[in-house]
N, C-alpha and C positions, 0 to 999 in steps of 0.2 A: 126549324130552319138552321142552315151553318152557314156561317158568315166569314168572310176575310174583306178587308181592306185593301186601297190600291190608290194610287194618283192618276193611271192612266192606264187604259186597256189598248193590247196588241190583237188584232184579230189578222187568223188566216183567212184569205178569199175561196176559193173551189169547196165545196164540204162544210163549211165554217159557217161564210155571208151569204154565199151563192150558191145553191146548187146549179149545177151546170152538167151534171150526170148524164143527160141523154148525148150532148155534144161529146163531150170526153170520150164515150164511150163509141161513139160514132167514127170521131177521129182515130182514137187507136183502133177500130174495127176493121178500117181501111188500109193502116200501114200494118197490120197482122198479116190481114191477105194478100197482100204487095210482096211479102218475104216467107210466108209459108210459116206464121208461127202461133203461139198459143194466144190467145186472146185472154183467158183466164189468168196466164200467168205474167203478162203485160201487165194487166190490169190492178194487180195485187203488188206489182212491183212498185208501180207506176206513181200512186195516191204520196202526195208532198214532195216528191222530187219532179230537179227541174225536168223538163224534158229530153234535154243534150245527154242526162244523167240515164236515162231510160233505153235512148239511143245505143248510147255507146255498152249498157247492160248486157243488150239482148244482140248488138250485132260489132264485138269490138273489135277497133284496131280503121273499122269503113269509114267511108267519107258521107258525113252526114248533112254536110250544107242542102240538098235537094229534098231532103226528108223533112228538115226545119223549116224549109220553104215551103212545103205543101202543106204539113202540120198548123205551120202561121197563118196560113193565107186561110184552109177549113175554118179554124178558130174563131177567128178574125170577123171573118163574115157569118157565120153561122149563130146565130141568138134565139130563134124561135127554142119556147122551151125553159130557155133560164128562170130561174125563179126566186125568189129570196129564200134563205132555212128562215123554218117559223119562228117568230117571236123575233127575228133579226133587225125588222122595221122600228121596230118598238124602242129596243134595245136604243140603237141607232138614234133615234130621235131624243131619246132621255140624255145623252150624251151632247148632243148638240144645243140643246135649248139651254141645256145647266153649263154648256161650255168646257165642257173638260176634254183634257187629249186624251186622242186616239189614231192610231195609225194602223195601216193596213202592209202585213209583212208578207208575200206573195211567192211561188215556185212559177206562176207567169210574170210575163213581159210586162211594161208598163202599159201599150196600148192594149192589150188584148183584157189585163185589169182593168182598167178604167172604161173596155167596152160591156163588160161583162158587169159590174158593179152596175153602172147606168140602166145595162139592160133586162136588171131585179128589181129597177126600180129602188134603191140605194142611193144615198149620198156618198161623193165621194172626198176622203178627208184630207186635211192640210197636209197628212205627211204617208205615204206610198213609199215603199221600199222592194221593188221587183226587182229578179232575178236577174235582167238585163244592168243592172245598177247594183250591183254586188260581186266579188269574186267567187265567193265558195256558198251553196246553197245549201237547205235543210238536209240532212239532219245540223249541219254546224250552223252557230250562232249567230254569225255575223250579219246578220238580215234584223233579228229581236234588238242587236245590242245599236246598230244604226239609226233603226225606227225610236229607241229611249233616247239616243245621243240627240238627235233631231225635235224631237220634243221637248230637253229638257227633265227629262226624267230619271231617276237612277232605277238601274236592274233591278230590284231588290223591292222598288214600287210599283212596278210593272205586274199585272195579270195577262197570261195569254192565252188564247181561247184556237185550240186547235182538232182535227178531226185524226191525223193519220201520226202514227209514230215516228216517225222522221220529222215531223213540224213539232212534237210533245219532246223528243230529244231535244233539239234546235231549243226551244224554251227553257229548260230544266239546266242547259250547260251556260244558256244567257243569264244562270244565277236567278230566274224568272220563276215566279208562280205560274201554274201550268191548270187548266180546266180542259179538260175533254169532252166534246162531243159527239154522242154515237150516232153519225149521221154517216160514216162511209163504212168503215172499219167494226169487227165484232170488238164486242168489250175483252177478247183473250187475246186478240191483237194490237191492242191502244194499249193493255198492259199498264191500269195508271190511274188514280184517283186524284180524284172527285170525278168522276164522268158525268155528263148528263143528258138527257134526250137530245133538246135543243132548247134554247131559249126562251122555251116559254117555261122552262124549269128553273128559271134564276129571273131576282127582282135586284133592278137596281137602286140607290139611293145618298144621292148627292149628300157630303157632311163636310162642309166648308171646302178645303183644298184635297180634301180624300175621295174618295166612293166607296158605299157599303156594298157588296154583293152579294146577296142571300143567295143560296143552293138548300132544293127543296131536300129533304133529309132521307128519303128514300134514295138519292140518286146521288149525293154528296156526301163522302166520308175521308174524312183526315185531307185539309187541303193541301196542307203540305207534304204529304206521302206520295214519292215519285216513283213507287211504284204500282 
């Protein structure tokens, strides 16, 4: 096992706590076909940034208020399907009984987090940091370093548990420990160690005001090596 140390865990929601794949994937299915464009190439762009971000990617300079509003409104309502990433239950629970913070740093909205979280079957934590409630998204920091500030935490005690490189940037410039999971992205596109399956790959374990984090040794090498 390889271990690192933390006071409080950052987790990203989409890839990360939730998988939400089939909706996602649904959603941009519809706005591809609406504009005549790649779906593969949407999709690959897409993973950790916001959506405005995605927008303005693949069609800049347009007005995208009506796009946002259909995108919202799919999301919104659409839950059949969601499901928690494995071991994320778990996780989750050893955190809340032993009491230690945790926050949830998101590239969705606040309601559309907090329906999606719920509808895994998840608890949802004291401190949410969604893209609606932030100026600049993933890849920049400013989402990791608010979620620490709001807890009480310094950067530097912080772990963050991400699936897509834009959310493993975002952690690495928040001066943050950074864990990968290959739950959306191949491992030549996350670019980045420690990676690990999901969560049934790491045990966690309360040590007074710290937390231990073991990462099983086939899937965890050099935690501090960001690339």
């Amino acid at each position: 096992m390889i271990e690192t140390r933390c006071k409080a865990i950052l987790f990203d929601m989409d890839g990360t706590l939730v998988d939400s794949t089939q909706i996602v994937e649904r959603a941009w299915g519809n706005w591809a076909a609406r504009h005549n464009l790649s779906l593969p190439h949407i999709l690959a762009f897409s993973h950790g940034r916001p959506t405005l971000s995605t927008l303005e990617h693949f069609r800049p300079g347009k007005d995208h208020s009506s796009d946002l509003e259909e995108l919202a409104r799919f999301e919104e309502t659409e839950t059949a399907g969601i499901l928690a990433v494995p071991g994320a239950t778990e996780i989750l629970r050893v955190m809340q009984t032993q009491n230690h913070p945790w926050a949830l740093v998101t590239s969705a909205w606040r309601k559309l987090a907090e329906t999606r979280v719920l509808a895994a079957g998840l608890p949802l934590p004291t401190v949410i940091v969604p893209i609606d409630e932030i100026q600049n998204g993933k890849p920049d920091p400013e989402g990791f370093l608010a979620a620490a500030a709001q807890l009480g935490v310094a950067p530097e005690d912080c772990v963050v548990f991400e699936d897509t490189r834009p959310g493993i940037d975002a952690g690495l410039r928040a001066g943050m420990q950074v864990i990968a999971l290959l739950t959306t992205c191949p491992p030549e596109q996350l670019n980045h160690k420690p990676m690990i399956r999901d969560f049934r790959d790491i045990r966690i374990q309360p040590d007074g005001d710290f937390l231990t984090i073991q990462l099983r040794s086939s899937s965890a090498e050099n935690i501090n090596d960001g690339h």
